[in-house]
C-alpha positions in Angstrom: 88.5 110.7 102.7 91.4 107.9 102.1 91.8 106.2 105.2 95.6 105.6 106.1 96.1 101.7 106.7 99.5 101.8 108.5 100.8 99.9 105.9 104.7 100.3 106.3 106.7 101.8 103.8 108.3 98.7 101.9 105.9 96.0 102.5 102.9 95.3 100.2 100.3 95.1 103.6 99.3 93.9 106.4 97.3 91.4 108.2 95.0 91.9 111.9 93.1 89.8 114.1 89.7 92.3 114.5 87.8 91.5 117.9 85.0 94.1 118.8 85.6 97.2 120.5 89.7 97.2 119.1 88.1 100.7 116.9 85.7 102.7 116.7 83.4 101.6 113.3 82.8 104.9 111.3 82.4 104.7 107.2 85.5 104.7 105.7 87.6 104.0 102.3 91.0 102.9 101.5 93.6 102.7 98.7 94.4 99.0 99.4 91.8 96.1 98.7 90.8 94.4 101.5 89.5 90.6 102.4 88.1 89.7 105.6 87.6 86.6 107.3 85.2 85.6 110.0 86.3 83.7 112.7 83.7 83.6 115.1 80.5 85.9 116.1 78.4 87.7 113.9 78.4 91.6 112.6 77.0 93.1 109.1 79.3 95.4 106.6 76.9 98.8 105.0 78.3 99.5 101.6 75.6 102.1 100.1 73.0 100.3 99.4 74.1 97.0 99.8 74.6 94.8 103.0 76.9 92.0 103.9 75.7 89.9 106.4 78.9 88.8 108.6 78.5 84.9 110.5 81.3 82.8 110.9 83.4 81.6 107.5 81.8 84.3 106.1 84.7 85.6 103.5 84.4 89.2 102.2 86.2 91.9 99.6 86.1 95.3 100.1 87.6 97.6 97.2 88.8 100.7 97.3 86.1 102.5 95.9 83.7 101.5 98.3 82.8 103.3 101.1 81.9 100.9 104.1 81.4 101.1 107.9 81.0 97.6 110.2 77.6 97.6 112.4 75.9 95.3 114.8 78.8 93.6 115.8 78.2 90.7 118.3 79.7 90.8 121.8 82.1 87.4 120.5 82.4 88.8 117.1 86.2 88.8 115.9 87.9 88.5 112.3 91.3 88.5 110.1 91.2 91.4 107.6 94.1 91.9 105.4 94.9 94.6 103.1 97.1 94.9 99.5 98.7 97.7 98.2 97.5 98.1 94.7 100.7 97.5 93.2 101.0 94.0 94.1 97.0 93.0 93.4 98.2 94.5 89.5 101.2 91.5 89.6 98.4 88.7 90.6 95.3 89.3 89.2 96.3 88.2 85.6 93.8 85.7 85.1 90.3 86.2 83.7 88.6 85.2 87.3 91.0 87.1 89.3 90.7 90.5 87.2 87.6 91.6 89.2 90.4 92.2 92.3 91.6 95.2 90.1 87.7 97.1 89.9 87.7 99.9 92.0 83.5 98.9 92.8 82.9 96.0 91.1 78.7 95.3 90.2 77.8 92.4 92.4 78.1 90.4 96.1 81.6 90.0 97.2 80.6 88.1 100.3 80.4 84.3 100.7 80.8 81.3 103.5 83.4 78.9 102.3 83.7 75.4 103.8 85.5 74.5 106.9 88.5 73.5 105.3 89.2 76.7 103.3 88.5 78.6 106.3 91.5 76.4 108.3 94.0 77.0 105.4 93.0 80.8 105.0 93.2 81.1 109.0 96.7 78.9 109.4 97.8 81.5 106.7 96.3 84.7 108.1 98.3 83.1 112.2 101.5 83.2 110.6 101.5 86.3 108.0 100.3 88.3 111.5 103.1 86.6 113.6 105.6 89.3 113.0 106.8 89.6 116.2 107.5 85.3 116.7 109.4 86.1 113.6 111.6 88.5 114.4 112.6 87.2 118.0 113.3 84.1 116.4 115.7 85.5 114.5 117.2 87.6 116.9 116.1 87.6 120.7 117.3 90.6 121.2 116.1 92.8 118.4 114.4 96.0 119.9 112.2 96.7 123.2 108.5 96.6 123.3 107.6 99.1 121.8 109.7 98.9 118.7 108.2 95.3 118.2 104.8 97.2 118.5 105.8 99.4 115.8 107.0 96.7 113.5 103.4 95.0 114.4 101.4 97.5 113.5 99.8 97.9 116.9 99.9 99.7 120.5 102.1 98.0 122.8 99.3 97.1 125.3 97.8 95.7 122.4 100.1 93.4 120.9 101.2 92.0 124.3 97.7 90.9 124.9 97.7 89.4 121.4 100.8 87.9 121.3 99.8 86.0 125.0 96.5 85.0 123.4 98.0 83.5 120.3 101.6 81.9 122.0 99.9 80.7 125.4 103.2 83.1 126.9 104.3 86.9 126.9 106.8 88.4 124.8 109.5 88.4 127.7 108.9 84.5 128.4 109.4 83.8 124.5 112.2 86.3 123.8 114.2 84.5 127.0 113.1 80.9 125.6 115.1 82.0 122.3 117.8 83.3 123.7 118.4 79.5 125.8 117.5 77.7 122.8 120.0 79.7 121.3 122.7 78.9 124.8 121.6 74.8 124.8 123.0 75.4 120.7 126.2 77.0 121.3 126.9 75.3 124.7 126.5 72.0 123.4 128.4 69.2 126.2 130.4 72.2 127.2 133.2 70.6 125.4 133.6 74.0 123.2 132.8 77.1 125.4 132.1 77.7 129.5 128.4 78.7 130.1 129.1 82.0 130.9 130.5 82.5 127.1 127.5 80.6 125.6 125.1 82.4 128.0 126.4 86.1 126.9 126.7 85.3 123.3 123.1 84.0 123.5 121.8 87.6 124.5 121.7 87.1 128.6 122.8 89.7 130.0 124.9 88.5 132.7 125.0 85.0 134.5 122.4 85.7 136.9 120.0 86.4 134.4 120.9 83.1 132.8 120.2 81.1 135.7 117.2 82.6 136.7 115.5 82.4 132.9 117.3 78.4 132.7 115.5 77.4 136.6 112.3 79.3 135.2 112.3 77.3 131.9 113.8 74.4 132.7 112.9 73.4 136.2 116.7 72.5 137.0 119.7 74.4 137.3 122.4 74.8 134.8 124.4 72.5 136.4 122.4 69.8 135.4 124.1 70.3 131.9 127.1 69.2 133.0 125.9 66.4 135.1 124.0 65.1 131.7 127.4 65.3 129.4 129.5 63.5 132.0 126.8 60.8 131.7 127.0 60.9 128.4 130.7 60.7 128.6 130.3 57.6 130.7 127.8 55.8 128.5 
C-alpha cells in the first residue's frame, strides 16, 4: 500500500522534525523519495533484508520502491526527513552521480555519516525549509487562526505549537503580536505621519487596548514612551 505523505497539492514536498513517539512505526512505502537526517539518538531502518543502522549524522535515502519500517528507536532519538515529489527529483537528477535518485530500489547502501559541517548546512537548511509558519506570519500577522497555520504546516495544532516554542524560544501568539509591533514601530515612525491608534489598527491590533497590552508585554514601557523618545529626538 502507497502511503499518503500529506504533501499539499502545489508544492513539490515537505520537510519534519521526527522525535520518537510523533507515530506509530509500521512498514510502509511512498511515491516520493525520501532523505533523512539524524540529529541526535539512535534508531535502525528494516528494508527487506537489509538494515540501516541510524546514530547521529547518519544521512539516509529511502526510494519509493522500498518498503521500510523504523525500529529500536532511542528514548532521545529525533531526525529531519524530507520527501520529493517525483516530478521534481526528474528536473535534478541530470547528472551521472545524481541519476541513482530516479531508481525506484537501487542495488546498494544508501546510508552514510557525513562530517559535522555537512550536517550544520543540511540542518540550517532542513530549520528554515520546515519554518512555514515564521514565514507566513512574517508576511502577514494576521493570516489565519491556529489551526489553519497547522494545516499549512502539515501538522496537528497541539503539535506544531509545541514545535514552533521549541524551535522560536516563544509561542505562536507571542510571535504573531511581535510582527504585528514591528510592523506599528514601521508605520508609526516619530508619530510625525499617523496617531498610534491609526498605526496600531493598520498593524493588525485589534483595538488600542490590545496594543498597549502586547507593546508593555514586549517592550517593558508603555507607548508613551514613543513620543517621549521623538520629542528628544526633536530636541537633540
Amino acid at each position: 500500500m502507497i502511503d499518503d505523505l500529506g504533501v499539499r497539492a502545489g508544492l513539490d514536498g515537505r520537510v519534519v522534525r521526527h522525535r520518537v513517539g510523533d507515530v506509530r512505526p509500521r512498514t510502509h512505502r511512498h511515491a516520493e523519495l525520501e532523505v533523512n537526517l539524524v540529529v541526535r539518538g539512535t534508531a535502525s531502518y528494516l528494508l527487506g533484508d537489509r538494515r540501516y543502522e541510524l546514530t547521529p549524522r547518519t544521512l539516509t535515502w529511502l526510494f519509493p520502491g522500498q518498503d521500510h519500517l523504523l525500529v529500536d528507536e532511542s528514548s532521545d532519538h529525533e531526525l529531519w526527513w524530507a520527501v520529493f515529489r517525483p516530478a521534481l527529483v526528474a528536473q535534478i537528477a541530470m547528472t551521472r552521480q545524481a541519476r541513482p535518485l530516479l531508481a525506484e530500489d537501487p542495488v546498494g547502501q544508501f546510508s552514510r555519516r557525513l562530517d559535522s559541517a555537512r550536517v550544520r548546512r543540511l540542518s540550517a537548511l532542513f530549520h528554515e525549509l520546515q519554518h512555514t509558519v515564521a514565514r507566513i506570519l512574517r508576511a502577514d500577522p494576521d493570516a489565519g487562526d491556529l489551526a489553519a497555520l497547522a494545516r499549512a504546516a502539515h501538522l496537528s495544532s497541539s503539535h506544531l505549537s509545541r514545535i514552533f516554542k521549541e524551535q522560536t524560544g516563544v509561542s505562536i501568539s507571542w510571535f504573531r503580536n511581535q510582527q504585528r509591533l514591528q510592523r506599528f514601530l514601521r508605520l508609526y515612525g516619530k508619530g510625525q505621519r499617523t496617531t498610534a491608534l491609526t498605526a496600531a489598527l493598520e498593524a493588525g491590533f485589534g483595538s488600542y487596548a490590545q496594543f498597549y497590552r502586547v507593546f508593555r508585554e514586549q517592550t517593558g514601557r508603555s507607548p508613551s514612551a514613543l513620543r517621549t523618545a521623538a520629542a528628544d529626538d526633536d530636541l537633540s
